[in-house]
Biopython code that builds the backbone (N, CA, C, O; Angstrom):
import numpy as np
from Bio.PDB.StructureBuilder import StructureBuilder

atoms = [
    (1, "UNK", "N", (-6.420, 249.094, 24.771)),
    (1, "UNK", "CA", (-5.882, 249.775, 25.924)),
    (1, "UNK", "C", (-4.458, 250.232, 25.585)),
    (1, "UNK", "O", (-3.595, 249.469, 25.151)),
    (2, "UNK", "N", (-4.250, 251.776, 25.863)),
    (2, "UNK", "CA", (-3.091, 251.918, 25.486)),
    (2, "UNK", "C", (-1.838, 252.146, 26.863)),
    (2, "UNK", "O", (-2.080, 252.388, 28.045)),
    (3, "UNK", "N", (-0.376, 251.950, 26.132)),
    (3, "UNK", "CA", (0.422, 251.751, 27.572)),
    (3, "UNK", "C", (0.763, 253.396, 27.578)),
    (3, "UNK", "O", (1.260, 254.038, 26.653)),
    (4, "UNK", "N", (0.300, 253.944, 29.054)),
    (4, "UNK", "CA", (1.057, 254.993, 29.312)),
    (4, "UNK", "C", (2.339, 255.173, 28.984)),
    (4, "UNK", "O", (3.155, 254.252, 28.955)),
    (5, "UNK", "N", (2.621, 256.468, 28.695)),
    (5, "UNK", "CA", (4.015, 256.805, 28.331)),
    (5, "UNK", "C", (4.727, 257.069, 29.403)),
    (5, "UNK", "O", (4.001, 256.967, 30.392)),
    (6, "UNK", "N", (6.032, 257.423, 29.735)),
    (6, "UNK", "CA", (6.738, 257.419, 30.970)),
    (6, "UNK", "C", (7.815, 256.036, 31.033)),
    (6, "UNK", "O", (7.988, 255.385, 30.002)),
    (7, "UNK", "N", (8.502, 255.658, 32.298)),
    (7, "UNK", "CA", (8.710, 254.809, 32.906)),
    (7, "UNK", "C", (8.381, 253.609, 32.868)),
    (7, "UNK", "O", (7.394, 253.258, 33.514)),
    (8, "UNK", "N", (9.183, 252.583, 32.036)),
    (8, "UNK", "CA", (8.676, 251.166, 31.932)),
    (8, "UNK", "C", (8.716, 250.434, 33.384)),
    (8, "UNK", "O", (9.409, 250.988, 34.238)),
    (9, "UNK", "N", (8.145, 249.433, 33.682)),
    (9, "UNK", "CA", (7.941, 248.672, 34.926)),
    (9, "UNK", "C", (9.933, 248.651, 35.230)),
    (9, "UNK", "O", (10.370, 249.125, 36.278)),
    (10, "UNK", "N", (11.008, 247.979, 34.034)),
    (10, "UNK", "CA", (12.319, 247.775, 34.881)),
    (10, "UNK", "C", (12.408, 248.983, 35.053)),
    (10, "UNK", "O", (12.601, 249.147, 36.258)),
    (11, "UNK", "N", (12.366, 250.341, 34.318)),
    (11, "UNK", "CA", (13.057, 251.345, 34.846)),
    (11, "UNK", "C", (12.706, 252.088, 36.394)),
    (11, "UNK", "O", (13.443, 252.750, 37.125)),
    (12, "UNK", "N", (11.309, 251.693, 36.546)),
    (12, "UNK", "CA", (10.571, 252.091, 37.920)),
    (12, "UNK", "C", (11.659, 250.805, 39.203)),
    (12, "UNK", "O", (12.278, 251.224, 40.181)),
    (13, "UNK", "N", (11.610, 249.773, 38.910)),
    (13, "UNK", "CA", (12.124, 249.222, 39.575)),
    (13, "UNK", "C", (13.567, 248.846, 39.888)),
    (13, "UNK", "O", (13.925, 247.969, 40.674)),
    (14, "UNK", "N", (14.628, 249.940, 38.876)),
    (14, "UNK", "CA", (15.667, 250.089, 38.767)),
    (14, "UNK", "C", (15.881, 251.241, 39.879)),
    (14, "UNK", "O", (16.759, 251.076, 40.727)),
    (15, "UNK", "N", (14.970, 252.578, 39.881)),
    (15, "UNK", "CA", (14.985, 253.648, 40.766)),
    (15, "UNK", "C", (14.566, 253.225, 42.052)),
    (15, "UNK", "O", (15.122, 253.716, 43.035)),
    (16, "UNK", "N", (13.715, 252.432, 42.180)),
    (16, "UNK", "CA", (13.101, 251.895, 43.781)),
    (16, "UNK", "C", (14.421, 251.142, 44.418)),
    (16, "UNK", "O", (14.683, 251.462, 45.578)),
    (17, "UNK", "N", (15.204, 250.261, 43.839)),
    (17, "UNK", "CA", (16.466, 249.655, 43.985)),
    (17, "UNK", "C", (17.504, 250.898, 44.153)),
    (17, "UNK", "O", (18.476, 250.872, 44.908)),
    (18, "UNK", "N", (17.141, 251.963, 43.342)),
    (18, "UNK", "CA", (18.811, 252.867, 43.976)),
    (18, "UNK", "C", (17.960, 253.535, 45.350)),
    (18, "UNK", "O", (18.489, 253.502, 46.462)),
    (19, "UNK", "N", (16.946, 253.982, 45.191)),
    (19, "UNK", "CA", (16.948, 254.727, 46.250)),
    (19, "UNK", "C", (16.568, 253.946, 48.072)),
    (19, "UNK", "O", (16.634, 254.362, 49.229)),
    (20, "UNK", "N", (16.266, 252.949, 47.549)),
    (20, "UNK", "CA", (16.094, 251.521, 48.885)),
    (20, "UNK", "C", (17.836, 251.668, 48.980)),
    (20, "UNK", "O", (18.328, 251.732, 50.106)),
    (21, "UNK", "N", (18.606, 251.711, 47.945)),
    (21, "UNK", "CA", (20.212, 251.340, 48.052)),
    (21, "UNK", "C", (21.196, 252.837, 49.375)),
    (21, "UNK", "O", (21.925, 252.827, 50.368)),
    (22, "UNK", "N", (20.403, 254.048, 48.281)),
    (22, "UNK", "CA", (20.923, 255.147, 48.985)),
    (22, "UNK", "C", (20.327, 255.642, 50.548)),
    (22, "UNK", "O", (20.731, 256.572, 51.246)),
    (23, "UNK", "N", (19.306, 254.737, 50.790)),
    (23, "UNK", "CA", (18.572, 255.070, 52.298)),
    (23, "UNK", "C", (19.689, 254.253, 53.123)),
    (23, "UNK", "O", (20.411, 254.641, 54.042)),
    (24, "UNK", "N", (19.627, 253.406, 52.700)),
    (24, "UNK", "CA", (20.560, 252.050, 53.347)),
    (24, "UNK", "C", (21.816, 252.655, 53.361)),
    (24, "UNK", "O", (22.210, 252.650, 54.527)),
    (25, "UNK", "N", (22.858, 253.320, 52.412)),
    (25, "UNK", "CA", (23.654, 253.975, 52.483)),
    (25, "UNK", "C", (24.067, 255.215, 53.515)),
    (25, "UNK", "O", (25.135, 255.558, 54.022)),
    (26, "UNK", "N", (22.783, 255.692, 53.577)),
    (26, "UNK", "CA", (22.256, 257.032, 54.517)),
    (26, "UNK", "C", (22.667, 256.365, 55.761)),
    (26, "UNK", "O", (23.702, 256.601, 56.385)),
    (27, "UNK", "N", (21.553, 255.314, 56.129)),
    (27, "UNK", "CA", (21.493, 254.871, 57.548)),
    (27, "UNK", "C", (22.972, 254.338, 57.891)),
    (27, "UNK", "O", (23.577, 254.558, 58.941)),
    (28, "UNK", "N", (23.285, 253.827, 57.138)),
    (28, "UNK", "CA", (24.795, 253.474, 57.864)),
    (28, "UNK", "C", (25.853, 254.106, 58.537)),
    (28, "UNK", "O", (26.546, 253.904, 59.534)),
    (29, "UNK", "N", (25.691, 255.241, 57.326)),
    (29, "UNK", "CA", (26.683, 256.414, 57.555)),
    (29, "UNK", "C", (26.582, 257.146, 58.642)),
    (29, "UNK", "O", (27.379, 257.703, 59.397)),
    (30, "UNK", "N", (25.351, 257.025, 58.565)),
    (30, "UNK", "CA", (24.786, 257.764, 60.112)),
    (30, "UNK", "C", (24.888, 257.486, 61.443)),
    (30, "UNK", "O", (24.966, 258.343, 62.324)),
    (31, "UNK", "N", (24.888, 255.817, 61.673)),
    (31, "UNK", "CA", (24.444, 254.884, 62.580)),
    (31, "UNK", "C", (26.106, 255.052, 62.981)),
    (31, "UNK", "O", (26.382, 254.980, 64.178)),
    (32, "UNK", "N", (27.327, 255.298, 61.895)),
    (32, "UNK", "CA", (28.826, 254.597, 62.167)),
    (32, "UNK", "C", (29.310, 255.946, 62.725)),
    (32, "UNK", "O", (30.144, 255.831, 63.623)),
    (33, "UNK", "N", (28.894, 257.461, 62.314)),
    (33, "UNK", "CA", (28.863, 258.408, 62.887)),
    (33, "UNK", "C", (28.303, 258.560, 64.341)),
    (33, "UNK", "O", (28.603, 259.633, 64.863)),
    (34, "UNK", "N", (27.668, 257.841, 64.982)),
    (34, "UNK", "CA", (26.543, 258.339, 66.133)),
    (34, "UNK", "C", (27.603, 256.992, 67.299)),
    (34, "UNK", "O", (27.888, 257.114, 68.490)),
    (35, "UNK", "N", (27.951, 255.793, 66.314)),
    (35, "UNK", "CA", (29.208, 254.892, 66.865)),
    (35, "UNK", "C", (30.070, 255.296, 67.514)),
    (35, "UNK", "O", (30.326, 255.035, 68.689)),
    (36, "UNK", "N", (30.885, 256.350, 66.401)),
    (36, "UNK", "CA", (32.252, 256.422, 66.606)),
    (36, "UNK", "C", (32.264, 257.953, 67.583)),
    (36, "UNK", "O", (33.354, 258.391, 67.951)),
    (37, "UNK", "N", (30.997, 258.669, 67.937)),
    (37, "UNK", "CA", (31.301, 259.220, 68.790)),
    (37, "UNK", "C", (30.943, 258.882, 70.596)),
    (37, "UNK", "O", (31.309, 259.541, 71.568)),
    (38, "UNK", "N", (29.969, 257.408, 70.544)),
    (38, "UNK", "CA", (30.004, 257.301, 71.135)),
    (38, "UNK", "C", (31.042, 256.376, 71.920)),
    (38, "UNK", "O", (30.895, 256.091, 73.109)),
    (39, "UNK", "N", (31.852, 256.041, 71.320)),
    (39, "UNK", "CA", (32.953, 255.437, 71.361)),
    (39, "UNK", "C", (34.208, 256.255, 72.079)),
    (39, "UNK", "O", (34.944, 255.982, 73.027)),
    (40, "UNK", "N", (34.095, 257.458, 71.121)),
    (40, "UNK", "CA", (35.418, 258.272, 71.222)),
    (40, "UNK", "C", (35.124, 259.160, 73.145)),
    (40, "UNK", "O", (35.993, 259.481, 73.956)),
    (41, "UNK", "N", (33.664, 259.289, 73.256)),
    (41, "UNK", "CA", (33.478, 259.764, 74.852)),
    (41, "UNK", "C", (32.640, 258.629, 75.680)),
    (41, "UNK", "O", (31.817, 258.735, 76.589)),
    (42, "UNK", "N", (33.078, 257.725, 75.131)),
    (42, "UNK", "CA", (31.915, 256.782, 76.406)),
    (42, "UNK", "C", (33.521, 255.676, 76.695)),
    (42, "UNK", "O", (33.147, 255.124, 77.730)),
    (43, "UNK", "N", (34.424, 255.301, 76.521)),
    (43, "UNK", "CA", (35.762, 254.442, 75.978)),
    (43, "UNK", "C", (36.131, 254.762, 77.628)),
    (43, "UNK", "O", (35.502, 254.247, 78.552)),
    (44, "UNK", "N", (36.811, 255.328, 77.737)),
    (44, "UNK", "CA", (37.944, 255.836, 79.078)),
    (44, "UNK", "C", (36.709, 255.971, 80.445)),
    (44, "UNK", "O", (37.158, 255.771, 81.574)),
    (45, "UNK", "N", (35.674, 256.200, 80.354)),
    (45, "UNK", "CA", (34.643, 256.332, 81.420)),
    (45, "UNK", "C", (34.452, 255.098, 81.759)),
    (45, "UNK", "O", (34.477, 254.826, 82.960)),
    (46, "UNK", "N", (34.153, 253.787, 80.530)),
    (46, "UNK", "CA", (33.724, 252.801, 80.651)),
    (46, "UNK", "C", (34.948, 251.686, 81.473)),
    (46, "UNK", "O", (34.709, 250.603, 82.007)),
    (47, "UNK", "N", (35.789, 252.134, 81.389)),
    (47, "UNK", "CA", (37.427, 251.530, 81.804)),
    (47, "UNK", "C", (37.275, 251.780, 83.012)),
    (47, "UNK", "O", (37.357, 250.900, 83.869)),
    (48, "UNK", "N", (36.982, 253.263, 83.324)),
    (48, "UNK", "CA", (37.472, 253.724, 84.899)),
    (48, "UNK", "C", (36.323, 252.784, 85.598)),
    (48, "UNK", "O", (36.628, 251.831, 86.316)),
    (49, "UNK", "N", (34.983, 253.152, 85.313)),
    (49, "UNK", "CA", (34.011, 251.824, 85.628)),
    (49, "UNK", "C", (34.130, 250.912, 85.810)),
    (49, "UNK", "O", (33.420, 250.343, 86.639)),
    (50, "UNK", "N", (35.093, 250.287, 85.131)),
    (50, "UNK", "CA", (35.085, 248.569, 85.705)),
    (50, "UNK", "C", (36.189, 248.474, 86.020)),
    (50, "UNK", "O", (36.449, 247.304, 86.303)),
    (51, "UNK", "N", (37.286, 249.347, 86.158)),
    (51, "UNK", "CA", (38.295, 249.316, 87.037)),
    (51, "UNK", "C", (37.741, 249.932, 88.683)),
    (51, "UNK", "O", (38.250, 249.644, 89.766)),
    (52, "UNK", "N", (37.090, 250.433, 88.543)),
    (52, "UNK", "CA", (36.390, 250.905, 89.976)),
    (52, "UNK", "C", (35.601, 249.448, 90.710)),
    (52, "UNK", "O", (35.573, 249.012, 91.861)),
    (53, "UNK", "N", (35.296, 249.211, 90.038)),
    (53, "UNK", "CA", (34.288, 247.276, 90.277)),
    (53, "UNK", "C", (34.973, 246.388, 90.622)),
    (53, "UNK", "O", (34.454, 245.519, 91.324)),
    (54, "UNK", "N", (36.342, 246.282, 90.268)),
    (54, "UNK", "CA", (37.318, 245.314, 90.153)),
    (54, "UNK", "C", (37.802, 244.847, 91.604)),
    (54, "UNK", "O", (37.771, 245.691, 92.499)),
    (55, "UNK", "N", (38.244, 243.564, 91.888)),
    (55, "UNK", "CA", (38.851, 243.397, 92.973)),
    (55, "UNK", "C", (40.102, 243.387, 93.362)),
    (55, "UNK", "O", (40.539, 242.312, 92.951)),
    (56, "UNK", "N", (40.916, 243.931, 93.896)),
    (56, "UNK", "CA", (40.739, 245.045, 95.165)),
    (56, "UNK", "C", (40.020, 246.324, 94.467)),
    (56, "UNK", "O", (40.072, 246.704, 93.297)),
    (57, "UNK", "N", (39.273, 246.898, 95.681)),
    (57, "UNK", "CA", (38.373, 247.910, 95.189)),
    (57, "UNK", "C", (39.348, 249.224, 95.138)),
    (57, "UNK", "O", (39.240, 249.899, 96.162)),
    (58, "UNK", "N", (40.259, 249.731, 94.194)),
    (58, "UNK", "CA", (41.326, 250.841, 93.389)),
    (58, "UNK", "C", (40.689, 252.053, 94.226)),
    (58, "UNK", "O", (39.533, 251.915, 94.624)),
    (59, "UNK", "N", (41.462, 253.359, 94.542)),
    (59, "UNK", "CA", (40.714, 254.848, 94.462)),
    (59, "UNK", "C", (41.044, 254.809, 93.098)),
    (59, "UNK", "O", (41.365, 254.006, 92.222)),
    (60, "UNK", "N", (40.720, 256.637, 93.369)),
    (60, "UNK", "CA", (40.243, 256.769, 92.077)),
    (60, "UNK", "C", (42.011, 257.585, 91.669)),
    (60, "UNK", "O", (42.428, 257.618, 90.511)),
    (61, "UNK", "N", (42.525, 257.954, 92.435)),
    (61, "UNK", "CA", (43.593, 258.258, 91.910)),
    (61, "UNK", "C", (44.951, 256.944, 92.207)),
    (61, "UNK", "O", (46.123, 257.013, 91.835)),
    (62, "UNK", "N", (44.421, 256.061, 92.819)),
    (62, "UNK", "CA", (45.213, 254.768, 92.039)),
    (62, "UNK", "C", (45.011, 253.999, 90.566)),
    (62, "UNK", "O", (45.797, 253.201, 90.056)),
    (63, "UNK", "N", (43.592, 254.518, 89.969)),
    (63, "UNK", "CA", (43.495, 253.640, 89.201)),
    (63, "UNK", "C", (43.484, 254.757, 88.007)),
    (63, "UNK", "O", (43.065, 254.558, 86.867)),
    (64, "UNK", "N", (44.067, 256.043, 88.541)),
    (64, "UNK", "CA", (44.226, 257.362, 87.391)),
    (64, "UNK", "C", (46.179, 257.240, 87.059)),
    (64, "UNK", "O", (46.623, 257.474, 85.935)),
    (65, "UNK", "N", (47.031, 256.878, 88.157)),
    (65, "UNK", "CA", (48.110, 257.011, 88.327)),
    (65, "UNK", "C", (48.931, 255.736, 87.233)),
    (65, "UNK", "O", (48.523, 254.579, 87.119)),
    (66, "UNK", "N", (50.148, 256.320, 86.520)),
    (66, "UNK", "CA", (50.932, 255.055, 85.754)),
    (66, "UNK", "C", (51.492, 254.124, 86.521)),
    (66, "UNK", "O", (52.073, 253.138, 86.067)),
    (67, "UNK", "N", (51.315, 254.443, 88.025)),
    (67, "UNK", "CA", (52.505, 253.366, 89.421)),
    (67, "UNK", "C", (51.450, 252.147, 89.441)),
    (67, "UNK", "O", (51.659, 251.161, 90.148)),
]
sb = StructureBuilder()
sb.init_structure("model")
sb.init_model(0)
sb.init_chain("A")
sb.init_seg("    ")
for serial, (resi, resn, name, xyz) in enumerate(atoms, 1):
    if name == "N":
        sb.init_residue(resn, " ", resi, " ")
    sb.init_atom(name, np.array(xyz, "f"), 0.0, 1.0, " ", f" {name:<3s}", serial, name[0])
structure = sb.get_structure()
């Protein structure tokens, strides 16, 4: 029986390791992108929200005002 030519078993499993590495890389980048914008417009809404909840119950332009 002869061994196919090509790709030895480590080198196949050297490429399955980068590209399992670069998906994982992908997803992160992605996941910290989809984060940081929901961060950058969900932040000040989420404040006025639980400053609106809070006791004494604030308007909305007391709890917009620096006094």
């Amino acid at each position: 029986m002869a061994i196919p030519k090509g790709k030895g078993r480590k080198a196949r499993a050297e490429e399955e390791a980068c590209k399992t590495l670069k998906c994982f890389q992908e997803w992160t980048n992605w996941s910290l992108k989809k984060a940081k914008v929901v961060t950058h417009y969900g932040l000040i809404p989420l404040i006025i929200y639980i400053g609106m909840n809070s006791e004494p119950k604030p308007t909305l332009s007391q709890l917009l005002s620096p006094f």
